[in-house]
C-alpha positions in Angstrom: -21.9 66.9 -46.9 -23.1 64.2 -49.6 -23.2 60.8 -47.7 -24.2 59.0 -50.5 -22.6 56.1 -51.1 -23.0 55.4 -54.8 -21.0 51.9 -55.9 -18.6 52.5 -53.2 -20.2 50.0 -50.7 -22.5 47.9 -53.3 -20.2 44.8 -52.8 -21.9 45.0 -49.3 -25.6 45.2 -50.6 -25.3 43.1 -53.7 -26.8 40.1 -52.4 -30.0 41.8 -50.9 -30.1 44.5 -53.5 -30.4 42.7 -56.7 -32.0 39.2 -55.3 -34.8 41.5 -54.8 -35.0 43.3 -57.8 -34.9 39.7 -59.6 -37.5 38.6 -57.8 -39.9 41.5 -58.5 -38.6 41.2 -62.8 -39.4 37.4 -62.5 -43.1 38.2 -60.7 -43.6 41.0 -63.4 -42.4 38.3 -66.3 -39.2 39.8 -67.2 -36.8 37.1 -66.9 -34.3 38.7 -69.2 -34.0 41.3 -67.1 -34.1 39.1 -63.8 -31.0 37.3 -65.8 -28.9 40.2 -65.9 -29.6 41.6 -62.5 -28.7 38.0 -61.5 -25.8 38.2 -63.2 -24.9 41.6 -61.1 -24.1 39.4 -58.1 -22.0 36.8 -59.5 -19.3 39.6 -59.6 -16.8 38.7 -57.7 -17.0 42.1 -55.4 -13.4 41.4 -53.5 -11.6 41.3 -56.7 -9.6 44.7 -58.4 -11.9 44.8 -61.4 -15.5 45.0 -59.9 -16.2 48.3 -60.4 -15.6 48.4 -64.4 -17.9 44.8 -64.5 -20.3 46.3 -62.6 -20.0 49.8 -64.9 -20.3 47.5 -67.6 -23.6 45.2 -66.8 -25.2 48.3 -65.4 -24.7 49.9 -68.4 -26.1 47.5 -70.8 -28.9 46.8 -68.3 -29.7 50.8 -68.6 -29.3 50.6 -72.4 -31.8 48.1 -72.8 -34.8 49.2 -70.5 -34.2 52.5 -72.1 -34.8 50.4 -75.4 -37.9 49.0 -74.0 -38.9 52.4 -73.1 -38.7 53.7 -76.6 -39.5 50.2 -78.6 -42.3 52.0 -81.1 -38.9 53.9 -82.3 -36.9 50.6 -83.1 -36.7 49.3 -86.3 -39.2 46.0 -86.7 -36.2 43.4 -86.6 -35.0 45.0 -83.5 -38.4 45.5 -81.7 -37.8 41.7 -81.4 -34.6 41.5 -80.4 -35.4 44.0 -77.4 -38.6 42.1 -76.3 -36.5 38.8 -76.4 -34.1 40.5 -74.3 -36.8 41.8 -71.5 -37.9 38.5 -71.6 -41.3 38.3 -73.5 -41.9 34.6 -74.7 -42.2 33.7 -78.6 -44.4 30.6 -78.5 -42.2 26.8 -79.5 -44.6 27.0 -82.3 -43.2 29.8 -83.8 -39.7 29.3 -83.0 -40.1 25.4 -84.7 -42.0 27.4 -88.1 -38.6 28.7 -89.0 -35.4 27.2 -90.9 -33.4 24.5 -89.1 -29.6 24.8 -88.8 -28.4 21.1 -88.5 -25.0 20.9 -87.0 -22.5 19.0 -84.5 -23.1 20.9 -81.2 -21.2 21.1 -78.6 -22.3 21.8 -74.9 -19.5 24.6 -74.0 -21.1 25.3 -70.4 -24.3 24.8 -68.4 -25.7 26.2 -65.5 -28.6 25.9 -62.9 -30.3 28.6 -61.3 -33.5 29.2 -59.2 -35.8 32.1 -58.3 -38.9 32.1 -56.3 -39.2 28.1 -57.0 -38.7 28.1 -60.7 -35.4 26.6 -62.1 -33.5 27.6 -65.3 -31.2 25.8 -66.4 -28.8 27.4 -69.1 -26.7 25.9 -71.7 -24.0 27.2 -74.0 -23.2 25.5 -77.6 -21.0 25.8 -80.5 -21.8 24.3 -84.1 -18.9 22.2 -85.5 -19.6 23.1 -89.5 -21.6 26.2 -89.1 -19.4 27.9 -86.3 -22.7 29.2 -84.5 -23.2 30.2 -81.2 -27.0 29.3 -79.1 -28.2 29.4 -75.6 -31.1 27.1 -74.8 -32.9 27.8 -71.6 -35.6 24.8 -70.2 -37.9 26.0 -66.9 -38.6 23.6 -64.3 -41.2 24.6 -61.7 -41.0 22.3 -58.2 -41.3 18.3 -59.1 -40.7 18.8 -62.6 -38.7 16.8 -64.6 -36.2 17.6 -67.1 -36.8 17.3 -70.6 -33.4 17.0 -72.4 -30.5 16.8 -69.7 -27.0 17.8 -72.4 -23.9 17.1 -70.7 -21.1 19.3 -70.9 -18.4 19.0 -72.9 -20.1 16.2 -74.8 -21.4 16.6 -78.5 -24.9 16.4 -79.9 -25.9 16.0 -83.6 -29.3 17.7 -83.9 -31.5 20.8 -85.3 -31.4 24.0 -84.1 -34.4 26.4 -84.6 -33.4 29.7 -83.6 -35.3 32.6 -81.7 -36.1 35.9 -84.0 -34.1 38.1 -83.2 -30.3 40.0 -84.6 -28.1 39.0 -81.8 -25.2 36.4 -83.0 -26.1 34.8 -79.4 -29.4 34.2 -79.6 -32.0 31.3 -77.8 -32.9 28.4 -79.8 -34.4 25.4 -79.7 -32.2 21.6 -80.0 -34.7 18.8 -82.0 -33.6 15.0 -83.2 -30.7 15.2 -81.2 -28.6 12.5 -80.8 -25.3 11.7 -78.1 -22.1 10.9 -80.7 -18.9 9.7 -79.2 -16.8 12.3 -81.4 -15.3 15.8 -80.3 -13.8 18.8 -81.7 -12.2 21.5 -80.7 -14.1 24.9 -81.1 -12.1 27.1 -83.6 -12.1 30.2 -81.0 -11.0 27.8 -78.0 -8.1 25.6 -79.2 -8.0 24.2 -75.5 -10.9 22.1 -75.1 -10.8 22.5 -71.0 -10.6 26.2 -71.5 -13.5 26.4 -74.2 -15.6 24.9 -71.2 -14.8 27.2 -68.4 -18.0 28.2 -66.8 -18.0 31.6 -68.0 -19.6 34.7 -66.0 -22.3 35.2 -68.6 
């Protein structure tokens, strides 16, 4: 008889199971992948619908370290795009060499984690005029302090330099920006309390 247990009893393991493979992509510098491993255990495993989110993040997980694996094959734009992904850095420098986006942006969602000491904190914004999506990430290792502290649901004139990279959701990097008392509502969220839900991303 085949006692293996497959996804039937992950719910059970999740928090030991993935907390360590996080750990051991965040010592090995692979923080994208530590993200989405992380992101395994914020399923909510008592729910009806675990199995098809975890189908679903295990399946994109797969697809991209098989990616990885065969990056030589990928076309150049999306050799980038998969390294971002794994979590290779691209230097500020770099990032701050390419063409701003100047916008209204609005901070949809933000979140704090930590693993083995180091903080991330994640935010989530929409452009007023341009309609864009970005993620900006800062790191804060112990005693830090935080460089540019957004506050959800509040809007931010500023610059964005965006990561390389193909996504439409893509890491980027806010300059000049200022706090303005004005707000919008994002086109694809018409409620502005729904369009900042913390989302399971």
């Amino acid at each position: 008889m085949d006692e293996r247990p497959g996804t039937e009893r992950t719910g059970q393991r999740a928090d030991n199971l993935f907390e360590n493979m996080a750990r051991r992509m965040v010592d090995a510098q692979a923080t994208g992948l530590a993200g989405r491993l992380r992101a395994i255990e914020d399923i909510n495993f008592l729910g009806e619908e675990w199995k098809y989110e975890l189908t679903d993040r295990l399946g994109k997980l797969y697809l991209l370290s098989e990616s990885y694996r065969n990056l030589e094959s990928q076309p150049e734009e999306w050799k980038e795009e998969i390294r971002t992904q794994v979590g290779y850095p691209q230097s500020k420098d770099d990032v701050l060499a390419g063409e701003p986006l100047a916008d209204q942006w609005m901070i949809l969602h933000k979140r704090r984690r930590v693993i083995n000491d180091l903080t991330t904190d994640t935010c989530w914004l929409y452009g007023k005029q341009s309609g864009r999506y970005a993620i900006l990430l800062q790191f804060l290792t112990p005693g830090a302090v935080i460089e540019t502290n957004l506050i959800p649901g509040s809007v931010y004139t500023g610059k964005l330099y965006f990561y390389k990279g193909v996504g439409t959701l893509r890491r980027a990097l806010l300059q000049e920006q200022v706090l303005t008392p004005e707000q919008f509502l994002p086109a694809l969220h018409p409620n502005l309390q729904e369009g900042t839900r913390p989302q399971n991303c």
